[in-house]
N, C-alpha and C positions, 0 to 999 in steps of 0.2 A: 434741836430736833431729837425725840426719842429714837431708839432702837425700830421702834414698830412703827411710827413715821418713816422714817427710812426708808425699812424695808419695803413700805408700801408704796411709795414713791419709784422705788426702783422698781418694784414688778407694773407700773405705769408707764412708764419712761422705757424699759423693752417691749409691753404688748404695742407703743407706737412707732418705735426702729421696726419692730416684727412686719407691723401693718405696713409701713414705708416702704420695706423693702419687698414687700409682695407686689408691689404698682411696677410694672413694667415699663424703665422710663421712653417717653420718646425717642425713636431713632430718624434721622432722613432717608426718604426717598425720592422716586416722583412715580408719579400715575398718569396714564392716556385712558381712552375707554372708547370700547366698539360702538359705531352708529346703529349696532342693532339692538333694539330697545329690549328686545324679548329672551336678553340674553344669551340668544343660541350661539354664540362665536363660544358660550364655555359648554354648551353639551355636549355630553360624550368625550368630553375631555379627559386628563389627562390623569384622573383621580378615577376616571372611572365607575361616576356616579349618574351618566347617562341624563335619562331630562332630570336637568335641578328644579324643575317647577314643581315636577312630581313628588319629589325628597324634601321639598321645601323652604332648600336657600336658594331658589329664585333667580331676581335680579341681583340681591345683597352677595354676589359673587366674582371671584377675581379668579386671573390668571395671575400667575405670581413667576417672573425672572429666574437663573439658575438659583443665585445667590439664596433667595428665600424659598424655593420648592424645595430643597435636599432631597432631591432623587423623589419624590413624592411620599416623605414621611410626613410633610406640612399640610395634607388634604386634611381636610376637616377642622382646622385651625380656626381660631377669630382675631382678626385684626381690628382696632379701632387706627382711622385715619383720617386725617385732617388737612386740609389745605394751608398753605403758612408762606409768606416773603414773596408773594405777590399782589400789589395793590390793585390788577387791573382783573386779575383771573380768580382770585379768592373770593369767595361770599364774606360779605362782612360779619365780624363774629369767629372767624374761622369756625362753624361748628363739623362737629367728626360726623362718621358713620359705619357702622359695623360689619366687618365681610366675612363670608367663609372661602377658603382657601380651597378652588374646587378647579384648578387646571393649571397646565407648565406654558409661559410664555418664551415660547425660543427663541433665542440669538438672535440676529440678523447681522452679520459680521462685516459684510458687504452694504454696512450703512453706518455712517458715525455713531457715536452713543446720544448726542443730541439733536438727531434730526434719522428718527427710524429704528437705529439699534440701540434702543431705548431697553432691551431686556440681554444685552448683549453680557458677559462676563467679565468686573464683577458688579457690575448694575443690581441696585436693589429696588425693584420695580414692579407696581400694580396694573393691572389689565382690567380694568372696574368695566361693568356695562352702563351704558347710559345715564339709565334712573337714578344709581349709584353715586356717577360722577356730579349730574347735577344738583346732587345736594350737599358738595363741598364746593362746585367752583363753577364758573361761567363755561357755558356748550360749546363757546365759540374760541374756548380756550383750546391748544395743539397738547402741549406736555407742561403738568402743575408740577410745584414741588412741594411734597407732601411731608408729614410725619406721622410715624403708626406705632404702635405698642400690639404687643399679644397681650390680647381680655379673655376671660371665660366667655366660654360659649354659651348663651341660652337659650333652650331647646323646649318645646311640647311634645309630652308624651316619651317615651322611652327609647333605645339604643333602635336599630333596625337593622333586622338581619335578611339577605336578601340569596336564597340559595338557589347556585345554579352549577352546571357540570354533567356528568352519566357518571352511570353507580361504579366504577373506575378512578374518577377525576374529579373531585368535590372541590367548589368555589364555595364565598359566602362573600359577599359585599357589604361592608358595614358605614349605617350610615347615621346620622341625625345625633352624633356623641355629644354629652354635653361637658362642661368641666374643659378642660386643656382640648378637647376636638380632636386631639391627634392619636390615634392607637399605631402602638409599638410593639405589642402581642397580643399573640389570639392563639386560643385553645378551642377543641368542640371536641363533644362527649356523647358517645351512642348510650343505649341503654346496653349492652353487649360490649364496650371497648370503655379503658382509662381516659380521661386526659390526654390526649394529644395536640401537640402544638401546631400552629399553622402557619404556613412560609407568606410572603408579603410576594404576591405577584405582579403589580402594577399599583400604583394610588393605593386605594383602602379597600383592595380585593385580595382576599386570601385565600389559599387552595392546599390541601392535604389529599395525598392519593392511598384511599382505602375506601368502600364499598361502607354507608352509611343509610342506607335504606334500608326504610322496616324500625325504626329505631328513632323514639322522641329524642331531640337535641338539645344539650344544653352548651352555653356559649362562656369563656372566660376572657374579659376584655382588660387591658392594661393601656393607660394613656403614658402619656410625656412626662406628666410629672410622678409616675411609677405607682399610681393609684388603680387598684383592681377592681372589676363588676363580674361578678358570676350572677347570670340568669341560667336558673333550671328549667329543662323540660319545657322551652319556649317554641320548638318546632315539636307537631302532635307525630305519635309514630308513622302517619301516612301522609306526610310532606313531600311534596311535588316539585320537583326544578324549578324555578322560575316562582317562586311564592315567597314572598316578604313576612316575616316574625317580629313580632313587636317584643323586647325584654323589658329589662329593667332600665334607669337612670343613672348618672351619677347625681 
């Protein structure tokens, strides 16, 4: 084989190590899921994305165990999961289905980990709704045992910035991210002020205390895997508390 055989062969040979090692392999868990079909056991939850139907992950929604919330840096995440090693509870096929990571399923310490405290510590565990569950495993199944990977998130339409607070105490709730799903900083920008960074107050609500009214906004967004989205001048100068901005994508 020549030199330039070779060489070609081995820039083959790592863009598919490359590709391999981007696939997030399988880990175990297991998953239950609420009899409320309409997902509300995750509104208002713990991400702090209020009605998911409105934001648009819906039913495709979990509540996620200590182990996998990390203090609520996991909102907005995608998991792919699957039901696996049980013949009587699995759908045949095991096929997956995709969630967003949109609330904290607490403890229950005062119940074994297999009958109740099922999100107990170090339990790694989904809270899936109904619709969810029955498209990996049988209704009348109690607790599956599962396998999930972190996927990219695929999203319509662009980032969502959702501002709320008094010209004092400024919030922004970020939602609909696509790419890793998880933001780990945020910036926002008056037309009268730098760059300023914004503290993580709960799930994927952030708040900066400085008087930003009067002044179109722009947003800079950083996920998980340390990739940035700056949307300009996405809130117009006479943005209102309580109004949602559409930016840019990843």
């Amino acid at each position: 084989m020549g030199a330039f055989q070779a060489m070609v062969l081995s820039f083959f040979l790592l863009h598919a190590c490359t590709t391999i090692a981007q696939v997030e392999q399988w880990k175990s868990a297991t998953a239950t899921y609420s009899k409320e079909t309409d997902a509300s056991f995750i509104t208002e939850g713990a991400c702090g994305y209020g009605d998911l139907h409105r934001i648009s992950y819906g039913k495709y929604s979990a509540g996620l165990s200590t182990m996998l919330f990390n203090r609520g840096s996991t909102c907005g995440g995608c998991f792919e999961l699957r039901c696996v090693d049980h013949i009587l509870w699995c759908l045949q096929g095991s096929p997956s289905v995709i969630l967003t990571a949109t609330d904290f399923c607490p403890p229950n310490f005062g119940l074994p980990t297999d009958y109740g405290g099922w999100c107990n510590f170090p339990q790694e565990h989904f809270q899936m709704s109904q619709t969810a569950f029955s498209e990996i495993a049988e209704l009348h199944a109690d607790i599956v045992p599962v396998q999930y990977r972190r996927v990219k998130c695929h999203r319509n339409g662009g980032i969502r910035f959702t501002v709320s607070g008094n010209p004092h105490y400024y919030q922004v709730l970020i939602t609909n991210v696509g790419l890793d799903g998880e933001v780990v900083a945020v910036k926002v920008k008056g037309s009268r002020t730098g760059w300023m960074p914004m503290a993580r107050n709960w799930g994927q609500i952030w708040q900066c205390s400085i008087n930003l009214e009067g002044q179109p906004l722009s947003f800079e967004v950083t996920t998980s895997s340390g990739k940035t989205l700056t949307s300009y001048n996405v809130a117009p100068a006479k943005w209102k508390f309580g109004q949602t901005f559409e930016g840019k994508q990843f």
